[in-house]
Structures are given as C-alpha cells and as structure tokens.
C-alpha positions in Angstrom: 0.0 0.0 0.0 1.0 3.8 -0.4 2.0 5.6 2.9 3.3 9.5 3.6 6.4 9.0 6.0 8.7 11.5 7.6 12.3 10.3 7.9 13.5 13.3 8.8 11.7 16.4 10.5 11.6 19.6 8.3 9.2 21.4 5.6 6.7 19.8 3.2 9.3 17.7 1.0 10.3 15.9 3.7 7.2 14.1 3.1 7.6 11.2 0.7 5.5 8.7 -0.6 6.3 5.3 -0.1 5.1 1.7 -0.6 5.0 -0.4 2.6 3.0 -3.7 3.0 -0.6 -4.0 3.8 -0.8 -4.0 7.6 -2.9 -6.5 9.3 -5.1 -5.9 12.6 -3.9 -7.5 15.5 -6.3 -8.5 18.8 -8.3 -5.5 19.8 -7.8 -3.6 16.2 -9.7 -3.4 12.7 -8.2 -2.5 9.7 -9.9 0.7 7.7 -9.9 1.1 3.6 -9.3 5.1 4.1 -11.9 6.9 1.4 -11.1 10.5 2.8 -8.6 11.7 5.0 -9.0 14.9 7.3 -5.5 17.2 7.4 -4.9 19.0 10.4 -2.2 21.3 12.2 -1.0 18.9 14.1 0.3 16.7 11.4 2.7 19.9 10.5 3.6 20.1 14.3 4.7 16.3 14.5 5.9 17.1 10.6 8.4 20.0 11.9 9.5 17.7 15.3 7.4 20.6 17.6 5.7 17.2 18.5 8.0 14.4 19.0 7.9 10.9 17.9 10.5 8.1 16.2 11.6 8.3 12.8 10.3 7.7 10.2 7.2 9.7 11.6 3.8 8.3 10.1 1.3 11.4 9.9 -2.5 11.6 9.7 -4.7 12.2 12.8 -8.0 11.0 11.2 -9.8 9.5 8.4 -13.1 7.4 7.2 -13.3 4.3 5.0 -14.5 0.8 4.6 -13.5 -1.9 7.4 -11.8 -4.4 5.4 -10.8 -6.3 8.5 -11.2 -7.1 12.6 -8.8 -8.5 14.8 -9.7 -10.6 17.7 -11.9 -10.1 20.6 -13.5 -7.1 18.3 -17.2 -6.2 19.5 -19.5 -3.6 18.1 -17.6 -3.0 14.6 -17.6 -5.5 12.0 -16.3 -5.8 8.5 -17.6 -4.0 5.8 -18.7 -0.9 8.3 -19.0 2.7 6.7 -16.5 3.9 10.2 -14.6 7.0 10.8 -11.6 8.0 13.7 -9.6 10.5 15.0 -6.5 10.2 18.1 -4.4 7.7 15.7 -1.5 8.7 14.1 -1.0 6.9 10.5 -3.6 7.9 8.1 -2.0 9.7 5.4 -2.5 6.2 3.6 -4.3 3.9 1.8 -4.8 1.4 4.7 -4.6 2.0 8.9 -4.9 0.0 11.5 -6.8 1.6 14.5 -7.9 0.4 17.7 -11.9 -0.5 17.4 -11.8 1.4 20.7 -11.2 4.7 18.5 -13.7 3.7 15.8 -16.9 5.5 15.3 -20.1 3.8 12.9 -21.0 6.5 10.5 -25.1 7.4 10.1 -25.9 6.2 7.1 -26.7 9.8 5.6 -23.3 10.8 6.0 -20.1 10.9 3.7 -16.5 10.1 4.1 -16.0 13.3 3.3 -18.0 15.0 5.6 -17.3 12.1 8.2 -13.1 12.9 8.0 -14.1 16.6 7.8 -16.0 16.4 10.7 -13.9 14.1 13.4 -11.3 15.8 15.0 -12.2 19.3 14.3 -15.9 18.9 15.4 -15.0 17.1 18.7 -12.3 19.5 19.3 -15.1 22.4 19.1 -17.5 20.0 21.1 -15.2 19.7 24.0 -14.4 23.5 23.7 -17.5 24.6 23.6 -19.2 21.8 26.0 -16.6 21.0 28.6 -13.5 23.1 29.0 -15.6 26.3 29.0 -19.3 25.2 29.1 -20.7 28.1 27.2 -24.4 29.6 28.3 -26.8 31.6 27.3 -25.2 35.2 28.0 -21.8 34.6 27.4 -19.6 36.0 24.9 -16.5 34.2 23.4 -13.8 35.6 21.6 -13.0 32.7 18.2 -10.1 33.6 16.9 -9.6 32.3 12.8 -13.6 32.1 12.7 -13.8 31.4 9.4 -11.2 28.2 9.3 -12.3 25.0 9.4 -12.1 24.9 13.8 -13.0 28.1 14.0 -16.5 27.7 12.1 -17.4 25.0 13.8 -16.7 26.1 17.5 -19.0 29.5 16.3 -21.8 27.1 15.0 -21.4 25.2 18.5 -21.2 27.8 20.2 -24.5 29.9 18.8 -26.8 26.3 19.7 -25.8 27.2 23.5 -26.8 30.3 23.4 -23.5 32.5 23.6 -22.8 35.7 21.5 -19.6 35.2 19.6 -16.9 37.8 18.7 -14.9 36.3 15.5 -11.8 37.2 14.0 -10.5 37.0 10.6 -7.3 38.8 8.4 -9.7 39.7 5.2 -13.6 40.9 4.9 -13.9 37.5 2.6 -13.1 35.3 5.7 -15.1 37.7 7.7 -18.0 37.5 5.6 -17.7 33.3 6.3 -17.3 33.8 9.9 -20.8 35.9 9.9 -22.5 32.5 8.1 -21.2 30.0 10.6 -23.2 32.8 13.5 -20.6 35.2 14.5 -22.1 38.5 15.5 -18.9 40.4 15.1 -16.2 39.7 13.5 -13.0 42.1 13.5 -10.6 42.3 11.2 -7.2 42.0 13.1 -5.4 43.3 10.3 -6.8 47.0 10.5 -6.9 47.2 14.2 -5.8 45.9 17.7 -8.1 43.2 18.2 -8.4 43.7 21.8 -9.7 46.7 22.1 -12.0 46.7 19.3 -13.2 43.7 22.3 -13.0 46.1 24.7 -15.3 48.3 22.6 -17.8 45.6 21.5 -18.1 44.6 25.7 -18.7 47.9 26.6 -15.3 47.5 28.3 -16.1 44.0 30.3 -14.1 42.0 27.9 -15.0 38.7 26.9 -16.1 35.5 29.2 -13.3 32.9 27.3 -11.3 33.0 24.4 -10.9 30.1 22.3 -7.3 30.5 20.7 -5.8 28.5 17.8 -3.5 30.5 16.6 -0.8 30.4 19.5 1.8 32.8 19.7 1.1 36.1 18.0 -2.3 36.1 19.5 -1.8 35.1 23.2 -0.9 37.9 24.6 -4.1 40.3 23.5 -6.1 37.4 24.3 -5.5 37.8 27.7 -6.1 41.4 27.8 -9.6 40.5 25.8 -10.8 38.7 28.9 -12.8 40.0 31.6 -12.2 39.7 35.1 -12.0 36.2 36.3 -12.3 35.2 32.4 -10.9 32.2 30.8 -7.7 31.9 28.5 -8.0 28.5 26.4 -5.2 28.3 23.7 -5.7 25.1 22.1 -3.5 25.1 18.7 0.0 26.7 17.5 -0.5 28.3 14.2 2.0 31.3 14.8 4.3 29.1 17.1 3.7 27.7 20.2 2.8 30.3 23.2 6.2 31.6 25.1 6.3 31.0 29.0 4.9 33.5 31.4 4.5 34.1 34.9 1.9 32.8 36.5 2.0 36.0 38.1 1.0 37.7 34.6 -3.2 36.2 35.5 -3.5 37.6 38.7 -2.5 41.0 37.3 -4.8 40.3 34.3 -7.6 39.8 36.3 -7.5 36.8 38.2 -7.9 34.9 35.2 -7.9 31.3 34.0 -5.5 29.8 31.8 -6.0 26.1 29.9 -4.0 24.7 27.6 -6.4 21.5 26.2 -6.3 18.3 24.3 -8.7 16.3 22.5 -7.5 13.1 24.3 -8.1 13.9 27.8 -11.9 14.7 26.4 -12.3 11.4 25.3 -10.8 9.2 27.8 -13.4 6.6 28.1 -15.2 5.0 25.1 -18.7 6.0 26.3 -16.9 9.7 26.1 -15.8 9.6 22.8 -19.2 8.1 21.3 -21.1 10.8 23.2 -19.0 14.0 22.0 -18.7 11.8 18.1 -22.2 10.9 17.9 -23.2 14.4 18.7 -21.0 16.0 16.0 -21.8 13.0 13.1 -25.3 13.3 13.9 -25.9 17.3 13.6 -23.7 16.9 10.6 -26.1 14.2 9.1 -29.1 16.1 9.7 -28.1 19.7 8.7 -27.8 21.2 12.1 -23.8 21.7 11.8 -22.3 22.9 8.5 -19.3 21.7 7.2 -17.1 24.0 5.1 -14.3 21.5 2.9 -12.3 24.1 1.0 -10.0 21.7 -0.9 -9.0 17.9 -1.9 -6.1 16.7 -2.7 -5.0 13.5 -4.2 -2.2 11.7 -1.4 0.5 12.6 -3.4 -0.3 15.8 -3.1 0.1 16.3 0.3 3.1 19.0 0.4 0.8 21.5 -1.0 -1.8 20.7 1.5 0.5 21.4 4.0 1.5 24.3 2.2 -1.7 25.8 2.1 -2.8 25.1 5.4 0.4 26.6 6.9 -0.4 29.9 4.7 -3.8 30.3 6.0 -4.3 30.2 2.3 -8.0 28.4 2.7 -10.7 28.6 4.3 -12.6 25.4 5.7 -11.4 21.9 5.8 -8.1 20.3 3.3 -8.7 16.3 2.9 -6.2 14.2 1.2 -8.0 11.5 -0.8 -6.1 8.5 -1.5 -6.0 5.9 -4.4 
C-alpha cells in the first residue's frame, strides 16, 4: 500500500511517498480502507518535530473508510462498516490500522468526506464549547480564525448554547464566512488591535473565554480580551507555540484562568468519545452543523496541502483523498 512518512523532520518535502505492506489488525484492532482523510495542524507540528515521535514519523490524525478487516476479541464493529476516527496517528495512507476502541459507525446519511471533515475538528469544538468552558446563554466568546475550518465550527457550537460570539479574521472575505457560521462580530485584526476593538464591543467588560488557535502572535491580546476572572484556552499553534509566562502575569490580568487543552483527555473513556462523536456526526447528518471543505487533494499531493494550510491560504477543511 501507499504511505506518507517523515524520515526526517523539516518542511513539506520531507514528506515522501512510499510503498510499505498492507498491515494486518492484531487482537483488539480493525483495519480501515481510508476513502477521505482529514489534514490538520497537528500533522505539521509532528511534521516539523514541535511534536515528537521516532523516525520515520507516520502522519495523519483522522480519516473514514470501509472496514476491510477485525482482529480478535472485536465487539461492536464488523467488516464492511462505513467507520470514521480520530486520536491515531497513520492515516496519510491507503490502509490504517486503528484500535476499534477509536472507531466510530458512520449514520448512514453521512459521507466520508464530511465524516473525516467532521472528526477531529468537530470534537475539538465539542469539548471547547461543551466542557473546557461550558458556554451559556449570556456569554460572549472571543473565536479567533472564525472562518477556518475549527473556527466555524466552535461559532456554530457555540451559537446552539446560546452564547454571542466575537470572531476574528485577516480579510472581509473570511469575515464575511465567519458571519454565516453565526458570529455576530467579526473584527478584522489586520486593520486594528483586536483587543480593544473587544474592549469596545463589551462595553469595556471584555469577553467571558477565548478560544485560541492560533498560538503565539495572538496570546498575549487574548488575555487582555478577557474580563475579570475570564478564561484563557489556547488550544493550537499556528504562529508558534505560546512563550512562557509568569503565572503571576493572570493575577495582574484579572484573576484569570488559563488552559491549555487536548482532545485526548476529552475522550478518555469509550462511552466519552461516542457521546462527543455521535453528537457531531449526527448534527452533521441532519443539517444542524455545517461543514465547510475548502479543498482535496490526491495523497501525493500532500506537500501543498501542507503548504496551504500553513499559509492560511484556505478557508474550511483540506482532505487528502487516496487511491
């Protein structure tokens, strides 16, 4: 089968494509026929070495397809299932083996598409949105990259609980995409300080929590976007990862709360991860949640997906779609 592997960290043509044999399950496992395959920051971050792992580095944090296989003492997911997953590194291929603890049975209205559009990003905004700060009518977030892929999701999620969303975006095109997913503002950081354009849109309070993606040139602002007792949640690295700072730095802020989440420790149980994936799949299915896919790309191509997504050159979700 074909397979994307690192064998040493560095930009997008350290990827290479490579042939590698068809993996088998073992106990406890299934093997998925990948149809679509979701491509996400963190595959640059483990790409780059900012996330570690032994060479040569497999990438791919989700993907949908066929189950061509089980292993034994597999319950619940049998062959020829329409599955998706997220949370196992590997499936920038045409095969992956995957624990069937990870592995989610697709309605039958959905796509592979939409399902490996929809896995890690949509749970990511589900346990934003649901658990780390469980939004309520009356609140107001601060989203910053609204109109990305995350970003429109967490404002879609975030409008069905009731909270007023501030979005940001670089261009009036992005902004305009941000306002369809439900943001009621959106400001565009490149014409002013997006803090106190908060500032102004609070009538000084500042926001309840930030939901932060883009890491390093943002954090700081973010903070001073919060109100009193607000809550700092950087989830991604886009610009670099955040620098240190005093813990000091919050008190003088405002007393404020400062996260730093992760899909995994939202999903910890199965029961977990088939509540927060059922809930995205199924609102997905039925309309309630949009998805946005800005481009495909044939597995080969994967360099210039990770060139675009890197650029902030698109807007919505990049899939790789092998075979």
């Amino acid at each position: 089968m074909k397979q994307i592997l690192v064998k040493e960290c560095g930009g997008p043509e350290k990827m290479e494509l490579v042939e590698v044999a068809k993996p088998a399950p073992g106990p406890g496992q299934v093997l998925v026929k990948l149809a679509s395959i979701g491509v996400n920051f963190i595959d640059i971050y483990f790409r780059i070495g900012l996330y570690k792992a032994p060479a040569p580095v497999s990438l791919g944090m989700e993907g949908a397809g066929v189950v061509e296989a089980v292993g034994e003492g597999v319950e619940g997911v049998k062959t020829g299932d329409r599955v998706a997953y997220c949370m196992v590194r590997g499936s920038y291929a045409e095969y992956a083996v995957v624990p069937a603890a990870q592995i989610v049975v697709l309605p039958a209205a959905l796509d592979f598409q939409s399902a490996s559009a929809a896995m890690l990003q949509g749970m990511t905004a589900h346990y934003l949105t649901h658990s780390t700060y469980a939004l309520k009518p009356g609140d107001t977030c601060l989203v910053h990259a609204a109109a990305g892929g995350t970003g429109g999701l967490i404002t879609q999620m975030a409008k069905m609980r009731g909270a007023r969303v501030i979005g940001t975006a670089s261009t009036r095109e992005k902004a305009a995409l941000a306002k369809a997913s439900g943001a009621d503002e959106v400001i565009l950081y490149t014409e002013c300080e997006f803090d106190q354009e908060v500032k102004r849109l609070t009538g000084g309070r500042g926001v309840d929590v930030v939901y932060d993606s883009v890491g390093a040139s943002t954090f700081m602002r973010s903070l001073d976007s919060l109100k009193p007792r607000g809550m700092m949640v950087t989830f991604g690295n886009a610009s670099g990862a955040v620098p240190a700072i005093e813990p000091l730095l919050l008190n003088q802020k405002g007393s404020l709360y400062l996260t730093r989440p992760a899909l995994a420790h939202y999903a910890t149980t199965r029961e977990e991860l088939l509540a927060r994936a059922n809930d995205v799949l199924g609102w997905v299915a039925s309309g309630k949640l949009k998805l946005r896919i800005g481009r495909t790309y044939p597995l080969a191509h994967v360099a210039q997906a990770h060139i675009d997504l890197a650029g902030r050159a698109t807007t919505g979700k990049l899939l790789l779609i092998p075979g």
